[in-house]
Structures are given as C-alpha cells and as structure tokens.
N, C-alpha and C positions, 0 to 999 in steps of 0.2 A: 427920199427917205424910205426905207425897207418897212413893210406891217412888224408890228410887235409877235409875240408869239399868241399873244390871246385874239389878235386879228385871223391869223392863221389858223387856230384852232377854231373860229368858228366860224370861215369859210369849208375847213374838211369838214365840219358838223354839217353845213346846208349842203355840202356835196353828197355826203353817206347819205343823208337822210336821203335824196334824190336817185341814190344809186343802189342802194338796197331795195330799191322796189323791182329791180331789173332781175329776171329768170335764168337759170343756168348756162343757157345757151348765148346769152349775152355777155352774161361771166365771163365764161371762157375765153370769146372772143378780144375783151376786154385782157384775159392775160396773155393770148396767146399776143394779142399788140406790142404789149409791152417785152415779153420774150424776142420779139422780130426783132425791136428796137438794138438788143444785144449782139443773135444769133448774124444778122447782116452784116456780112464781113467785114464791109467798108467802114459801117459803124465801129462794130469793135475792135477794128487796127488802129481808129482813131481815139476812142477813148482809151483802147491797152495804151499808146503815147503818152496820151493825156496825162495817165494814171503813174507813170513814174515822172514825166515831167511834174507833175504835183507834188510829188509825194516826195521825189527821189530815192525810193523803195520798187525794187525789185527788177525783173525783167517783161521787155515790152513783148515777146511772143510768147512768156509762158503767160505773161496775163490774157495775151490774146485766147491760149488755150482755155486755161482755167473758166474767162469767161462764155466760152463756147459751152466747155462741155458741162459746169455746173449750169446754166441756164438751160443747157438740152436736156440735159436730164432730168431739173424741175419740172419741165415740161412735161415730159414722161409723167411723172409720179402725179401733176394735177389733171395731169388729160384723161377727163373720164371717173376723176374723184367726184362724189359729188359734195355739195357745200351750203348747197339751197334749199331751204323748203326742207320736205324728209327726204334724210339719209339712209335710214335703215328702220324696217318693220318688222315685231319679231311676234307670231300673231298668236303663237302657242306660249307665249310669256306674257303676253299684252302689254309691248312693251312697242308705241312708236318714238322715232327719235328726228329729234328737228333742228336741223344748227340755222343758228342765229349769228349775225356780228357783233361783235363786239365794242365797234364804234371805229374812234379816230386811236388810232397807234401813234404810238411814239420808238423811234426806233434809234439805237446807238448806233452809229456803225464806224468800222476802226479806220484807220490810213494803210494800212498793210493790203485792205482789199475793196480797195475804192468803188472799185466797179460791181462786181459779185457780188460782195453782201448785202449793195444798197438791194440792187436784182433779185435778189432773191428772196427779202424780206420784203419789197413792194407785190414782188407776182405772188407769195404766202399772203400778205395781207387783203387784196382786190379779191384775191381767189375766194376770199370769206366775207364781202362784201362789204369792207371797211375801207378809211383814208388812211393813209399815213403821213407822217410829218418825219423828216429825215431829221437825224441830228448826226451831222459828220464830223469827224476829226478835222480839226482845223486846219490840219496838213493836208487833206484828200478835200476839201470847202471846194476848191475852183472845181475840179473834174465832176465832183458832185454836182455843181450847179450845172451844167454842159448836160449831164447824164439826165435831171430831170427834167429840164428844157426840151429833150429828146423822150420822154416819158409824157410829157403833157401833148406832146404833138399825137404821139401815138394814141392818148386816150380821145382827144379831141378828132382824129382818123375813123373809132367806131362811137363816134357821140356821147359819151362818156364825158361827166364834169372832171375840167382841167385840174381842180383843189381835191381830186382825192390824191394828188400825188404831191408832195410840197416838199421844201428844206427849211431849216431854220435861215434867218438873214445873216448877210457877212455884215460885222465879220462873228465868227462863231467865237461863245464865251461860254463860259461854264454856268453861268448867272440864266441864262435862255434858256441853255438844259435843261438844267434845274427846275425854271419856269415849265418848262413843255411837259416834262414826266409827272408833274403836278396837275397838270390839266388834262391831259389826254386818260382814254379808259385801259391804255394797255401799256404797259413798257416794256421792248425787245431788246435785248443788250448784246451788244459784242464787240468786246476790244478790253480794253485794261482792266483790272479788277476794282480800281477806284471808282470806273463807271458800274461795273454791275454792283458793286455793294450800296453805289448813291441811287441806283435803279429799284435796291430791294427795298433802300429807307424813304423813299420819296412818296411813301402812303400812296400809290396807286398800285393796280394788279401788275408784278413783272416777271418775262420771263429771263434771265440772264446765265449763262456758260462760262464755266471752268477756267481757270490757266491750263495752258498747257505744259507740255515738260517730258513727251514721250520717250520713254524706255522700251527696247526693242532689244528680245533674248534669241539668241542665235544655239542652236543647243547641238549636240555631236550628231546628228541623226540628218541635219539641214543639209540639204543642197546650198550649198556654198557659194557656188558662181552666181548662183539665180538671188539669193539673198544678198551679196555684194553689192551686184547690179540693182538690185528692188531700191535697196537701203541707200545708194546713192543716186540714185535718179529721183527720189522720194526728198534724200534731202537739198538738194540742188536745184531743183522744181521753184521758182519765183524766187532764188535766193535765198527758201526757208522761210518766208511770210507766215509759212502756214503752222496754225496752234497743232496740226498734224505731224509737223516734222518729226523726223526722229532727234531727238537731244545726247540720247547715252544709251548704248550698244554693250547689253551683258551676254560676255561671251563663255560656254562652259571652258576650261581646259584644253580640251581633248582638241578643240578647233581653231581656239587664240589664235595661233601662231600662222596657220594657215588661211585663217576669215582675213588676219588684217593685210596678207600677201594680197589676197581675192579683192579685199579696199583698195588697195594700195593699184591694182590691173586694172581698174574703174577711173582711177583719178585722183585717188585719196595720197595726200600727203601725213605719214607721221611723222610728227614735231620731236624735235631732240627737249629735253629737257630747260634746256638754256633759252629753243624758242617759245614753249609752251608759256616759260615764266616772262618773256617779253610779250607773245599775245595775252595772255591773262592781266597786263598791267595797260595794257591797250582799253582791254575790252568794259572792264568794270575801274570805276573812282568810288572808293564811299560805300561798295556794295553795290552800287548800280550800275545798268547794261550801259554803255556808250551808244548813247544815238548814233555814230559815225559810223558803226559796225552795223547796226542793225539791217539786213538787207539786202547785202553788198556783195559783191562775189567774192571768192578765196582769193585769189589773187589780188584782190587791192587789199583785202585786211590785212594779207601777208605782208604786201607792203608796207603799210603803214605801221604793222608791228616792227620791221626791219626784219626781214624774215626775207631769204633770198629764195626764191622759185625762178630763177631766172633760165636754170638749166630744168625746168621742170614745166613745160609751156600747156603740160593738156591738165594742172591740177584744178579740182574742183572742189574739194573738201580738206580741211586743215582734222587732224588725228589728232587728239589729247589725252592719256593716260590718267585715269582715276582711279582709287580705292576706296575714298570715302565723299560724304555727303557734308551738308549743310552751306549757312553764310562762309564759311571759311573755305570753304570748295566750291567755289561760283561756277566751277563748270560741269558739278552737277544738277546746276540747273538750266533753265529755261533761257536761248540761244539766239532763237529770231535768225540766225545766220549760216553760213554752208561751215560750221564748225559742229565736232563730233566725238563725245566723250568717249574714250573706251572702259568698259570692269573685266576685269576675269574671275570667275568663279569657278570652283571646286564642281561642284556637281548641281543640279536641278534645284537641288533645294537652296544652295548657297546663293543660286539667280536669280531667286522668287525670294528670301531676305533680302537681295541686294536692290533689286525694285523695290519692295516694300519701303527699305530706306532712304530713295530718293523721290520717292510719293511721300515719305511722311516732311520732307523738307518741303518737296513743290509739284503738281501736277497730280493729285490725288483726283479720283474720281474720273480721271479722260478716257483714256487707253493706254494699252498695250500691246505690242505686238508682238509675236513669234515666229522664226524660222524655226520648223522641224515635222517631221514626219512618222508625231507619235501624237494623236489625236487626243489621247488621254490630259497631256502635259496644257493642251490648249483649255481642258478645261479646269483643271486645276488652277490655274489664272483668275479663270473666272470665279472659281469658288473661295480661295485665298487673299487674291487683292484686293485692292479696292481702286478696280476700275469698272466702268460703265459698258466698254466694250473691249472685243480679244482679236486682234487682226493678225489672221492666220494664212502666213507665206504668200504677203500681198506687201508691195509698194506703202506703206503709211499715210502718208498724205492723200494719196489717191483712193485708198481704203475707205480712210476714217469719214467722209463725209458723203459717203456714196458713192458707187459706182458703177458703172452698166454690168458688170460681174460679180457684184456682190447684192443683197438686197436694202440695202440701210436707205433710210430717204437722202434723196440730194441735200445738203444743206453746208455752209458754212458758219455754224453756232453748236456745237458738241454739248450738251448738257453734261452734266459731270455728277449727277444727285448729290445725295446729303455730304458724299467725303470732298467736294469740291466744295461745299456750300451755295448748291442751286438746287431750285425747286425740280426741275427735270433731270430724267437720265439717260433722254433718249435726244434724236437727231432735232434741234428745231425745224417743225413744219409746217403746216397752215391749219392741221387739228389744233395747235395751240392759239391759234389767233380765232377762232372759233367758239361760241357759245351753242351748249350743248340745252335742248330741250327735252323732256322724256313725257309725253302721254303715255298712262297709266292708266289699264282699263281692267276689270275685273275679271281673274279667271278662276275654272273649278280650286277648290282649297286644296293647297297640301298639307294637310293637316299630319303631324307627325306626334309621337310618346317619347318621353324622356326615354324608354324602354330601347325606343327604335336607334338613340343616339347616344344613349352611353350605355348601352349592354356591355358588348365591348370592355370596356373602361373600368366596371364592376365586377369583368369575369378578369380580370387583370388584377385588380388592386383593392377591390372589394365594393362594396357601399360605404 
C-alpha cells in the first residue's frame, strides 16, 4: 500500500529541513544531477518513448528535443544564479536581500509534457532549496513515476535526501490533489484551467499560468517564406502539445493570398469548405475538444475526419478559414493539434481588433506574435492588447518559453497576469519558488518638501 499524501508531506518536510542547510555550491550540484538525469541521451530517448507510450500525445523525437533543449537552457539560466544565503547587497540603500525556501511544493503538471514540466519545476524548486511532491496527470502517472525513480537516484548520487523529490501515489485522483495543495507551502500549476483555478481556491500560496490560444499576425511588410516556415515548424513541433502553438494566423490583405501559397510550400493543407465542416464535427461534441485529436498528426485527424490526403503525402498542417470568434466558432479557439485557423484583415488596425476578439473568447493574457518588419507595429501589441508578451519574427513555441536567442527565462508555465487570471506575468522560474528576505539598515535621510514634489503640479494647475 502507497503512503497517503500527508505521509509524503512530511517525509519532504524532514528532507527540506535537512537540505536547506546545504550551501550553494551543493545546490547547484544537486541540480545540475538532476538536469544530467534528462540531458543523457540514453535517458531521454527513453523516457521521450515513455512519454507518448503514456500518454499517446505527441511525438518521441520532438519530445527528445524539447527535453534536451528546455532542461539545457534551465540550466543555463540557474548556473551561477544565486538562491542561498544573500543574493544581492545594495549598500548605498541599506538594503541586504536573503532568499529563503519556501518549504515542500506542490506541483501540477499536465500530460502534454510529461517529462519537461515535471524537470523543470523540480530543478526550479531544489535550486531554492525546497521539496517537491509531483502531482501528475493521470495520463502521464507511469512515465512520471520512471522519471522520479531517476531523480531520486540522482539525488541519492550527490547525498542529497531521496524525499525532496516525490509523486503522489497511483493511482492519481483528484481527492490527493486536492489533499496535497492543502498541505504543502506552495502550489505550481500547469495544465488545465480546472487545476489552476482549484490551485488558486485551495487556501495555500499558488502560482498558476494562462490557457493558451496563440494569435500570430503576419502583416504586408513580413518576410513571407521565413514566416511560413517559422509558423509551421512551430506548430508541428510535438503535434501542438504546446500552450505556445500558434492557433489563428491573422493575415493583412495585401499578403493573404500569397502567406497561405508560402503555408501551403511548408506542408499546410487548405480545407475546402465541406472538409473544414467534417473536421469541425470530428474535433468538438457539446463544445468540447475531442480527446482523439488532441496531439496527433494531420494526417491521422484528416483521416478520421474522412478527409483524403492520400495524394498529398508530405501534409503537416490542416488550414481553416475563420471570420469570427466565440463558442460558436470553435476554431477560434484553443487546438492542442497541427490544425490552423486562418483571418484576413483589412489593414493593421483591423488585425489588432481581430486578436483583441479572439483574446476576449480564449487565450487572453499569453502572447502574441508577429511577422513584420516595422518595429513600431510590435509595440503597439504590446501597448494595445492584452498580452504578457510579443514574439517578434520568431518560431512561437520555441520563442514563448525561452530560447538560446531570445532572453526570456526557460520555462514551460507562461504566466498570463490579471487578463488570464494569474497572479504572474512573467515566465515561471525559481524567483518564484523563493522567499525573499530584506535587512534594513539605516542610511543618511532623504528628507524632501512638498515644494520639492509638487512645484510642478502647482505651476500647472495651481494650489
């Protein structure tokens, strides 16, 4: 018989407490263990298997990727952070700062990326000298338990207690969850919006990420072929697993016609009419995604829509024609699969309405991204929409969550701030699983006069 979840919890309690007394340099070593446990080839050809044998989501070499190059990059970003003791002294403000743990974590993590998210959220958590307790999707439960059976060796490798790293027990229920996010000091969330809303009501501190639902504007100015190519290798990438994909491609006028030729030279299939409304009747029942789709390559959804590709053997993306938004237009939203809405708009402004309208149905808060080579237009996004970030003439999915060419931290958990309804806006990273301490010491006064602060103010508007 499996420990309960409060057994578990207060074995990661006697581990952290044990492991928080270990120095930087210990730390590190402790993730960079854990990081091997992925980056080793042999490992992660075996658990990429693993992971759609589990799951039956996605493919077994982009997972190999994915899990390559998101764990080398976290690596990157913690190697040489520091996490322990003081981080930073600021002496002409008298200001030192001390981060602390936060204790035992509780972490969601989805089936779409069985391996990565668990990875990424355990090498964040140690790196701040905390446990954590997995809570997997019961679809990703087996490979999950393989992956931490491989994580406790690793920690047991540099002397490190085996319980800061755990899972909940099979078989996983929503009732344990529930339990776990109750007891632990932290809750990380990623995967369905059920889990992060029951992460934010579960009266402990959580951090939890956005749906997705990415909108990608292609505007007359873009380089065309390089956008084609980005925007389908992006969404082709794991079958679309990722909350990055792109979903709906608003395209100006001027280039319609000629982006979706540039699709169409990549691998993109557009759907006639008659097939769109057979895949549409495939894809959703009742409103809802069809698990069968979720994941899967174009070519078998085509099939199973009755949709012939038979003379068409290199397709990789299914094309859909859209105009409007909401429940009643399910393909403006959120895809999970190598299917790909099209809009056309009139000019700039008619593209940035046309996002606006398929943010205020689904995906508010994520990103957005642009093809174009008017610098201005990228910021305009940012000032207009309501997204968190603007990925500019970059692959989407490889963008949004970090990349050796871009600055953003590694991570797969997208915070989405207040228009998603999450506490964060930024990439989840190990600052969050971190407790911040501030000594406070006294320095010369700066003593100021209302004079000195609203002169100003008074020579404007008066007293």
């Amino acid at each position: 018989m499996g420990s309960t979840v409060g057994e578990l919890v207060a074995s990661a309690r006697r581990a952290q407490a044990e492991y928080e007394k270990w120095n930087q340099q210990q730390i590190d070593d402790v993730v960079a263990a854990i990081a091997w446990t992925i980056l080793e080839p042999e490992s992660n050809r075996y658990l990429s298997q693993r992971a759609v044998e589990d799951t039956g989501l996605g493919d077994v070499d982009d997972k190999f990727q994915k899990n390559y190059r998101k764990t080398l990059g976290l690596l990157r970003d913690l190697t040489g952070a520091p996490s322990v003791g003081i981080i930073s002294e600021d002496r002409e403000r008298g200001i030192i700062e001390i981060a602390r743990p936060v204790g035992v974590v509780g972490a969601i993590t989805p089936s779409t990326n069985p391996v990565a998210t668990p990875t990424n959220k355990v090498m964040n958590a140690l790196k701040g000298c905390n446990a954590i307790i997995l809570a997997p999707s019961p679809r990703g439960e087996a490979v999950c338990g393989e992956l931490v059976a491989l994580f406790q060796q690793a920690l047991k490798k540099v002397g490190a207690p085996e319980a800061l790293v755990q899972k909940l027990p099979c078989p996983i229920n929503k009732a344990d969850t529930e339990t776990l996010m109750r007891e632990v000091d932290l809750v990380v969330a990623t995967g369905s919006q059920n889990n992060i809303r029951s992460a934010y009501s579960s009266g402990t501190p959580a951090v939890g990420v956005g749906a997705g639902n990415v909108s990608v504007i292609v505007d007359e100015t873009a380089d065309l072929a390089a956008a084609a190519e980005q925007i389908i290798a992006s969404k082709t990438f794991d079958n679309a697993t990722s909350c990055s994909s792109e979903n709906s491609v608003v395209a100006l006028d001027q280039v319609y016609d000629a982006l979706v030729t540039a699709l169409e030279s990549q691998g993109a299939k557009m759907l006639t009419a008659d097939e769109q409304e057979s895949l549409q009747q495939l894809m959703w029942t009742d409103g809802k995604l069809n698990p069968a789709v979720i994941a899967q390559p174009a070519r078998e959804i085509a099939k199973r829509a009755g949709i012939h590709c038979e003379a068409d053997p290199g397709i990789k993306v299914l094309l859909v024609r859209e105009s409007k938004t909401g429940p009643a237009h399910p393909f403006s939203g959120e895809k999970l699969c190598p299917v790909l809405t099209l809009y056309r708009a009139g000019d700039f402004d008619a593209a940035l309405a046309q996002v606006a309208r398929i943010y205020d149905y689904q995906g508010a808060g994520h990103s957005v991204g642009i093809h174009t080579s008017d610098e201005k237009r990228a910021m305009r996004i940012a000032l207009e929409l309501p997204t968190c970030r603007v990925i500019v003439n970059q692959a989407h999915c490889f963008a949004t969550g970090g990349s050796f060419d871009n600055a953003l931290p590694f991570s797969l958990s997208m915070g989405c701030g207040s228009w998603g309804g999450n506490s964060i806006s930024d990439n989840m990273n190990y600052r969050h699983y971190l407790n911040t301490v501030r000594v406070v010491s006294r320095i010369p006064a700066q003593v100021v006069s209302p004079e000195d602060l609203l002169g100003d103010y008074w020579a404007r508007y008066g007293k």
